[in-house]
DSSP file (Angstrom, degrees, kcal/mol; ACC not computed):
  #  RESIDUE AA STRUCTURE BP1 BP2  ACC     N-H-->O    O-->H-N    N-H-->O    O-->H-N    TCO  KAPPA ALPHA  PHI   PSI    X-CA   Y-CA   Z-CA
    1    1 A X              0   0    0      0, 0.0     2,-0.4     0, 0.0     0, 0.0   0.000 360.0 360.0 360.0 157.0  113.5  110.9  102.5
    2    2 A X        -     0   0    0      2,-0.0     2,-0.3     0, 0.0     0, 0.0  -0.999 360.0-112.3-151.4 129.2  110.3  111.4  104.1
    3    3 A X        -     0   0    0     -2,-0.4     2,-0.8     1,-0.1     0, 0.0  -0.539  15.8-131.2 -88.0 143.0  107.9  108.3  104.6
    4    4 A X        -     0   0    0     -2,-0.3    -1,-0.1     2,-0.0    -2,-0.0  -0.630  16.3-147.0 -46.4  57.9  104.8  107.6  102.9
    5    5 A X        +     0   0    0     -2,-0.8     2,-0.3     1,-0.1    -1,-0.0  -0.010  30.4 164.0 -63.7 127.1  101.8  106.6  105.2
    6    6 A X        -     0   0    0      0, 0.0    -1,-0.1     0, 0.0    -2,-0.0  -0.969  36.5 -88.4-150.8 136.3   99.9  104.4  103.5
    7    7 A X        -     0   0    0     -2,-0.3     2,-0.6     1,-0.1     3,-0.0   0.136  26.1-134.9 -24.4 152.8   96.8  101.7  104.8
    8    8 A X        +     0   0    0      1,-0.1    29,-0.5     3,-0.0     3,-0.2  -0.907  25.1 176.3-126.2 106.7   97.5   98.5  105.8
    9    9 A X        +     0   0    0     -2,-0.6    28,-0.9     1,-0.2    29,-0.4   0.792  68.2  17.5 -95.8  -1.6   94.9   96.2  104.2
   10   10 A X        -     0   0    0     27,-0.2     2,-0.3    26,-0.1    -1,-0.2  -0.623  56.7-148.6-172.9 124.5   96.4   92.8  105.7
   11   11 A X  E     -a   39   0A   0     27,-1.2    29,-2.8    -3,-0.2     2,-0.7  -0.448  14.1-168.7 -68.2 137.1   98.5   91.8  108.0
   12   12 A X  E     -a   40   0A   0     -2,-0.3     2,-0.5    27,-0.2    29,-0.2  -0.945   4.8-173.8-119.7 126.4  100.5   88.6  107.2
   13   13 A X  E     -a   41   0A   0     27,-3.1    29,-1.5    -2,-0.7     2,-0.3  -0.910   7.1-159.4-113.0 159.2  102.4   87.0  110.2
   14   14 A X  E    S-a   42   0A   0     -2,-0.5    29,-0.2    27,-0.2    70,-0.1  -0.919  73.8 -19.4-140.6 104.6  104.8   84.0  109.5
   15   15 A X  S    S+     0   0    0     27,-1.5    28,-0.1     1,-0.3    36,-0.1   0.567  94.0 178.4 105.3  15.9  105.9   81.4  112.2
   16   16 A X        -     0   0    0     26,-0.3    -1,-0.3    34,-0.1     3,-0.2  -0.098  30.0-144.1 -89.8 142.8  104.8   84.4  115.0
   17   17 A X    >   +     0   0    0      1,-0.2     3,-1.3    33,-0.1     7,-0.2  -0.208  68.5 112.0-108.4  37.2  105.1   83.8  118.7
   18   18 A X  T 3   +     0   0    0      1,-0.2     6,-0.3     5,-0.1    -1,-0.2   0.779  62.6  66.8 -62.1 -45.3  102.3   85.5  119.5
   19   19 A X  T 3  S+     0   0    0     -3,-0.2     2,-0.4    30,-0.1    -1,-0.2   0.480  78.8 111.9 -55.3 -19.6  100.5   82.7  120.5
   20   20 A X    X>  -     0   0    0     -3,-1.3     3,-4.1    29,-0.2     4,-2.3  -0.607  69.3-139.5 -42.6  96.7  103.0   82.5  123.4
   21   21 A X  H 3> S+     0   0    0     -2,-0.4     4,-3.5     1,-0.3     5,-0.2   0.803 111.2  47.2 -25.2 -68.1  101.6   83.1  127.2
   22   22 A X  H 34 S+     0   0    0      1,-0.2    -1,-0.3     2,-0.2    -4,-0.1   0.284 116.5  41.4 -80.2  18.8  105.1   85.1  127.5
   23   23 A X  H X4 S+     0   0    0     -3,-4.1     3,-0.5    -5,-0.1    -2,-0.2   0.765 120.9  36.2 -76.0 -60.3  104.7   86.8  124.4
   24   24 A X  H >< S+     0   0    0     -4,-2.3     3,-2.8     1,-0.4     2,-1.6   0.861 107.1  73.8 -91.0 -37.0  101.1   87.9  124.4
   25   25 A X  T 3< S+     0   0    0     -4,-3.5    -1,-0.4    -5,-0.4    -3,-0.1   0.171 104.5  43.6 -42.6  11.4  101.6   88.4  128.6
   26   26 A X  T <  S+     0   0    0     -2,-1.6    -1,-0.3    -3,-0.5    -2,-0.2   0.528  93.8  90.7-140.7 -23.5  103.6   91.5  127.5
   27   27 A X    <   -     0   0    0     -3,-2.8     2,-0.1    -4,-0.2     3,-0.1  -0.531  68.7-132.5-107.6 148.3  101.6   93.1  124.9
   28   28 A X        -     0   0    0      1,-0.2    -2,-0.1    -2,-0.1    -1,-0.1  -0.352  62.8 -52.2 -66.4 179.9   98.8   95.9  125.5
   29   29 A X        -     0   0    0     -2,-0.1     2,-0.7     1,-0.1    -1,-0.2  -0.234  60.4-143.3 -55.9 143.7   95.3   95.1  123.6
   30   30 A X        +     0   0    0     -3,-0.1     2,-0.4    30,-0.0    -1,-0.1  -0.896  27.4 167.3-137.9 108.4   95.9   94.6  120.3
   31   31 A X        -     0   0    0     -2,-0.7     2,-1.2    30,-0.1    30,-0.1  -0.726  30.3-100.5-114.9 153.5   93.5   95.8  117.8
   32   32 A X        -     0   0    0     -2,-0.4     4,-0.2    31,-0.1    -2,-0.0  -0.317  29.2-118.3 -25.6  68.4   93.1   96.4  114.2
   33   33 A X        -     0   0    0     -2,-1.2    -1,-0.1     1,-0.2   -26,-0.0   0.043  30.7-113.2 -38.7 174.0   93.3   99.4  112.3
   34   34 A X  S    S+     0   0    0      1,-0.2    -1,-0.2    -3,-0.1    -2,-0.1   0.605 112.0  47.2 -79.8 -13.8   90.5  100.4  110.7
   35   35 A X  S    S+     0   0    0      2,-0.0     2,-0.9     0, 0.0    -1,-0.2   0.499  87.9 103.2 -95.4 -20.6   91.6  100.0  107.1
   36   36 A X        +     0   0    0     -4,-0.2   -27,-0.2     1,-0.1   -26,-0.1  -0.452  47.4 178.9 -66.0  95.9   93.0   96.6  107.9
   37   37 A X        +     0   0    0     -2,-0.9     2,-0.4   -28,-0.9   -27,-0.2   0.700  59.1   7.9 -88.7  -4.5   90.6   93.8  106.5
   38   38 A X        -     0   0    0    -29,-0.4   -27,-1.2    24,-0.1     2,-0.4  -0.920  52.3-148.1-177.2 156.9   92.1   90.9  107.3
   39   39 A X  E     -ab  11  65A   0     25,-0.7    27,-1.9    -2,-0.4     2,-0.3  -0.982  13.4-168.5-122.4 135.8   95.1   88.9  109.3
   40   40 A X  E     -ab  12  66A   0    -29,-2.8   -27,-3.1    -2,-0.4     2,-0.4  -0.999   0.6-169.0-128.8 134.2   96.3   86.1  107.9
   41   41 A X  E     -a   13   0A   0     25,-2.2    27,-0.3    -2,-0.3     2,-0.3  -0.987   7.6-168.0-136.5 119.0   98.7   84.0  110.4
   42   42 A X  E     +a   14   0A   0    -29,-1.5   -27,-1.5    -2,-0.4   -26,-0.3  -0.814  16.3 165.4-112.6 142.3  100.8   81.0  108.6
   43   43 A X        -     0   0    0     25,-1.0     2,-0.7    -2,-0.3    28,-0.4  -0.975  39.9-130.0-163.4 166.0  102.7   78.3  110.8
   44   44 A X    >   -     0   0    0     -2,-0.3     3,-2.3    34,-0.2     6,-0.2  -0.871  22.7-139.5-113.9 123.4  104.3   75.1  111.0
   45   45 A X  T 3  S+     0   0    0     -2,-0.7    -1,-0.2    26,-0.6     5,-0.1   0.946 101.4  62.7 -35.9 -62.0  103.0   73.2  113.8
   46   46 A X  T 3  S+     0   0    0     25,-0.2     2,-1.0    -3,-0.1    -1,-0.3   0.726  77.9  99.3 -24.5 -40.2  106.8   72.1  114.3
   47   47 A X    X   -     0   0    0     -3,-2.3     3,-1.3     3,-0.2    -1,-0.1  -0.418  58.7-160.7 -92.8 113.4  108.1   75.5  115.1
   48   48 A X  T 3  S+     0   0    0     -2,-1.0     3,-0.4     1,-0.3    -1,-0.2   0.592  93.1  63.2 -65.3  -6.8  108.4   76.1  118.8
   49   49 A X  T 3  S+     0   0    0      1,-0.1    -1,-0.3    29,-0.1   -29,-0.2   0.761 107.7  44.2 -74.4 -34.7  108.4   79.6  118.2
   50   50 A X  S <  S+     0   0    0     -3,-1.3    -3,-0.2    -6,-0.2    -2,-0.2  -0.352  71.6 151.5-125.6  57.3  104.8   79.3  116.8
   51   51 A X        +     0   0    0     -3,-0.4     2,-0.8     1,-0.2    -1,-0.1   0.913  57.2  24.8 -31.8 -67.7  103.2   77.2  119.0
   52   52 A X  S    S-     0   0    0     -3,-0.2    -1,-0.2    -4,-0.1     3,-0.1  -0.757  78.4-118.5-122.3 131.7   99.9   77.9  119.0
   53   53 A X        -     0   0    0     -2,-0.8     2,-0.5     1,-0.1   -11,-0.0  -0.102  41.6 -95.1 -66.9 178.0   97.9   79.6  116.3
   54   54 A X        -     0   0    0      4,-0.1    13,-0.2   -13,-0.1     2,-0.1  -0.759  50.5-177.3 -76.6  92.9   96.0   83.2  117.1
   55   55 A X     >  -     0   0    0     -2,-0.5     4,-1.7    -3,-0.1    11,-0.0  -0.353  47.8-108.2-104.8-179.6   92.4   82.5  118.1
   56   56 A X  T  4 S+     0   0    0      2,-0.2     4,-0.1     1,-0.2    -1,-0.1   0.656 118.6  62.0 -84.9 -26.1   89.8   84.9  118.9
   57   57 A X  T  4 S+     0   0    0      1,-0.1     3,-0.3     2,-0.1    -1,-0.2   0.990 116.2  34.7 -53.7 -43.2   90.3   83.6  123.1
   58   58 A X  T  4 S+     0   0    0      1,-0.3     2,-0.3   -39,-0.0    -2,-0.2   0.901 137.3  20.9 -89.5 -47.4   93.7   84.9  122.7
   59   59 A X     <  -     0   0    0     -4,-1.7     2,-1.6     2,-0.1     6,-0.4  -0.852  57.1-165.2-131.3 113.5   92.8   87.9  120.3
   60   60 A X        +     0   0    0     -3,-0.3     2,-0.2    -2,-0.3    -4,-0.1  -0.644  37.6 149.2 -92.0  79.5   89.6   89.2  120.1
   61   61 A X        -     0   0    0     -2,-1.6     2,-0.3   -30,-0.1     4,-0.2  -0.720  47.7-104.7-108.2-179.0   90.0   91.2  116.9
   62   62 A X  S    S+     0   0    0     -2,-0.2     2,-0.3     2,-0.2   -24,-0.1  -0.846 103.5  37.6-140.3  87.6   87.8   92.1  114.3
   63   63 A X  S    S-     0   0    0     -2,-0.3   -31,-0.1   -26,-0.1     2,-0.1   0.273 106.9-112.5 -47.8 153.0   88.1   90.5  111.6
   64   64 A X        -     0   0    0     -2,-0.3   -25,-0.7    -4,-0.1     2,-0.3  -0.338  34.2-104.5 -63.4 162.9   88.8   87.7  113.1
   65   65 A X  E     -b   39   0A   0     -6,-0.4     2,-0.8    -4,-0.2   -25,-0.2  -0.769  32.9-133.6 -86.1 148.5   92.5   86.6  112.4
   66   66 A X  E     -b   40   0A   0    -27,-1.9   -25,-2.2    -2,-0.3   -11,-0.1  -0.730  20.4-149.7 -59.1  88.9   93.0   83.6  109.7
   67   67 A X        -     0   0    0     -2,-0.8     2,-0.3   -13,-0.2   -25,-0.2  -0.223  12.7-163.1 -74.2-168.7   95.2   81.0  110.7
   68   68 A X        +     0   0    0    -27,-0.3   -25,-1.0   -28,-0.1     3,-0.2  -0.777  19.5 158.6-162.5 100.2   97.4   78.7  108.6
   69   69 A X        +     0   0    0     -2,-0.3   -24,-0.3   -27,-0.2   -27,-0.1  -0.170  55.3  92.7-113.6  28.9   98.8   75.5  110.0
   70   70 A X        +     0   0    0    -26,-0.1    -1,-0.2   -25,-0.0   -26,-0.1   0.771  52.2 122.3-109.2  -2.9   99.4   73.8  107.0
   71   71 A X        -     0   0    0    -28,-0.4     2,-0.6    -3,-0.2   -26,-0.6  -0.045  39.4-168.4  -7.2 118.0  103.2   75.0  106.7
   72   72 A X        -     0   0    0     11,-0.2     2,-0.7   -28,-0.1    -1,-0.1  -0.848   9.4-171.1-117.2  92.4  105.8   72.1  106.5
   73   73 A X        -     0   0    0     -2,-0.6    11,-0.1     1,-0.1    10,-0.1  -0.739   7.1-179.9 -91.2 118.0  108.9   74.0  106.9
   74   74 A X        +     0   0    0     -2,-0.7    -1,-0.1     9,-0.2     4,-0.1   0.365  36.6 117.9-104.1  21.5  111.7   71.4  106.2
   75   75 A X  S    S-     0   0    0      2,-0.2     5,-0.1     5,-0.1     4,-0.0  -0.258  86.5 -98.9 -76.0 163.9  114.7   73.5  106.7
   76   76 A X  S    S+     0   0    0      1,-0.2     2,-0.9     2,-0.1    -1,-0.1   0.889 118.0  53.1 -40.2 -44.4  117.3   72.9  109.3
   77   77 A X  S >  S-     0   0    0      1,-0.1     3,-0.8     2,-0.1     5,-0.2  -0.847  73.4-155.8-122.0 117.8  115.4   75.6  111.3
   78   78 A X  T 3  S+     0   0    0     -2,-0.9   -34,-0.2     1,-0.3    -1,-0.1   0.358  92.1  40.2 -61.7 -11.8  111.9   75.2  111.7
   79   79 A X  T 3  S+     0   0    0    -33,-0.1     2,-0.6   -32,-0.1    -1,-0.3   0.055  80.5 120.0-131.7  26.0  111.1   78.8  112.2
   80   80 A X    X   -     0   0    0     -3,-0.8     3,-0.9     1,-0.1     4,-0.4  -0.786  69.8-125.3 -98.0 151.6  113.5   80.5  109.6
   81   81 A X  T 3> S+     0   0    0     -2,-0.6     4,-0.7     1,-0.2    -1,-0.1   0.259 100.0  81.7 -81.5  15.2  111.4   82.5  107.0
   82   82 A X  T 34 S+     0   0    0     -5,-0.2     4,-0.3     2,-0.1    -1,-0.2   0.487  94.4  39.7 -90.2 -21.3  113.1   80.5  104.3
   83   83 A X  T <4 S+     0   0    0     -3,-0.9   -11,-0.2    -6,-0.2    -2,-0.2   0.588 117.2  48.4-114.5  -7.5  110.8   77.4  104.6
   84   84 A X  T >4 S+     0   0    0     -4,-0.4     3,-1.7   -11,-0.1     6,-0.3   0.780  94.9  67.6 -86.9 -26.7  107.6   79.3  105.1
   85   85 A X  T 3< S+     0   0    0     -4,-0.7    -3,-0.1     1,-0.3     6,-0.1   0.900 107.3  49.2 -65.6 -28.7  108.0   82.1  101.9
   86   86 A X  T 3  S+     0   0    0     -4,-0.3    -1,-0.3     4,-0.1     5,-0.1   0.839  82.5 103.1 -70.6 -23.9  107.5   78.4   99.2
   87   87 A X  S X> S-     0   0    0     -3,-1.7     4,-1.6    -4,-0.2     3,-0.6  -0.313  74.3-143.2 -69.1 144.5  104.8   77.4  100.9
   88   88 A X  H 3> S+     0   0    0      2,-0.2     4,-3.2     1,-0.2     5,-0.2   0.921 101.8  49.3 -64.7 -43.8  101.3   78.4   98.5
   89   89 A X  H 3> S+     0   0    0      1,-0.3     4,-1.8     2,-0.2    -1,-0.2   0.826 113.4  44.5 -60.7 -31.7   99.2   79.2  101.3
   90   90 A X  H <4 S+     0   0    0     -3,-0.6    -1,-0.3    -6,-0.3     4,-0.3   0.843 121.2  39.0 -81.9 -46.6  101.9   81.4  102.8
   91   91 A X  H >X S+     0   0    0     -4,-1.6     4,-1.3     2,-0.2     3,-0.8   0.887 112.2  58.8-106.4 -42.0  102.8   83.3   98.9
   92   92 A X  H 3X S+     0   0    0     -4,-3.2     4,-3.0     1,-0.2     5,-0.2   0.948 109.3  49.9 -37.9 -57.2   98.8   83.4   97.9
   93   93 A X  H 3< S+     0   0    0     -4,-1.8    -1,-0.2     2,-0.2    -2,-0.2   0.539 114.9  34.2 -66.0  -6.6   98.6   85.4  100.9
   94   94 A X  H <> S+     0   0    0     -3,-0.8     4,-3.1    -4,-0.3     3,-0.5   0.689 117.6  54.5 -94.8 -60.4  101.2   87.9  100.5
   95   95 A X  H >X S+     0   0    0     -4,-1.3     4,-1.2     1,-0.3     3,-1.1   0.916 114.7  45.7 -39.9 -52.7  100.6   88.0   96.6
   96   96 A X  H 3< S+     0   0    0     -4,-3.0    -1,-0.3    -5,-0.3     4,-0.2   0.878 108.3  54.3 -61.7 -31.5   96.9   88.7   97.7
   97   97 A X  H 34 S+     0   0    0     -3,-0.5    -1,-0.2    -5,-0.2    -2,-0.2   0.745 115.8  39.6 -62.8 -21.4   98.1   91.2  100.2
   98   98 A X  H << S+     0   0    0     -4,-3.1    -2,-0.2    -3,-1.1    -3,-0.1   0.963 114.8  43.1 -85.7 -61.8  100.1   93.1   97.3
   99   99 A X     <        0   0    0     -4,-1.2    -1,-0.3    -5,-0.2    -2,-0.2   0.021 360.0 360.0 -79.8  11.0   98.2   93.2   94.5
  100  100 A X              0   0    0     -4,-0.2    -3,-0.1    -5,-0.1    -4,-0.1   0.426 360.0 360.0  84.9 360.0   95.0   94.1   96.5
């Protein structure tokens, strides 16, 4: 099998610790591709894994990234991807992401 390279026209992150000092303390600069219009970053305030959303202090990309705090993930575990994928904000933005 031989992979397909194909654009990436939006990133969606869910419940991402990015926002983390000792996350983001680790990473080189972190830009955009050029085919990439837009980031959209959903979290549940609750989840200590995704503290703090992705601001333009923290990453100066271009687009700016979108965030999404309005997640209420009520599962046992506040950062399992099982309580963000129902949420609307969270499946509008991957459905937007697919279907273009």
């Amino acid at each position: 099998l031989r992979a397909v390279k194909q654009p990436v026209f939006r990133y969606v992150t869910l419940g991402s610790p990015l926002g983390l000092n000792a996350v983001r303390s680790r990473l080189q600069r972190v830009e955009m591709p050029a085919t990439t219009r837009t980031w959209h970053n959903a979290r549940d305030p609750d989840d200590v894994v995704a503290l703090h959303p992705l601001t333009p202090k923290t990453f100066a990309v271009s687009p700016p990234i979108v965030n999404y705090d309005g997640v209420d993930n009520g599962t046992d575990n506040q950062h399992g991807i099982v309580g963000y994928l129902p949420d609307p904000g969270v499946a509008r933005a991957i459905h937007e992401a697919l279907v273009g």
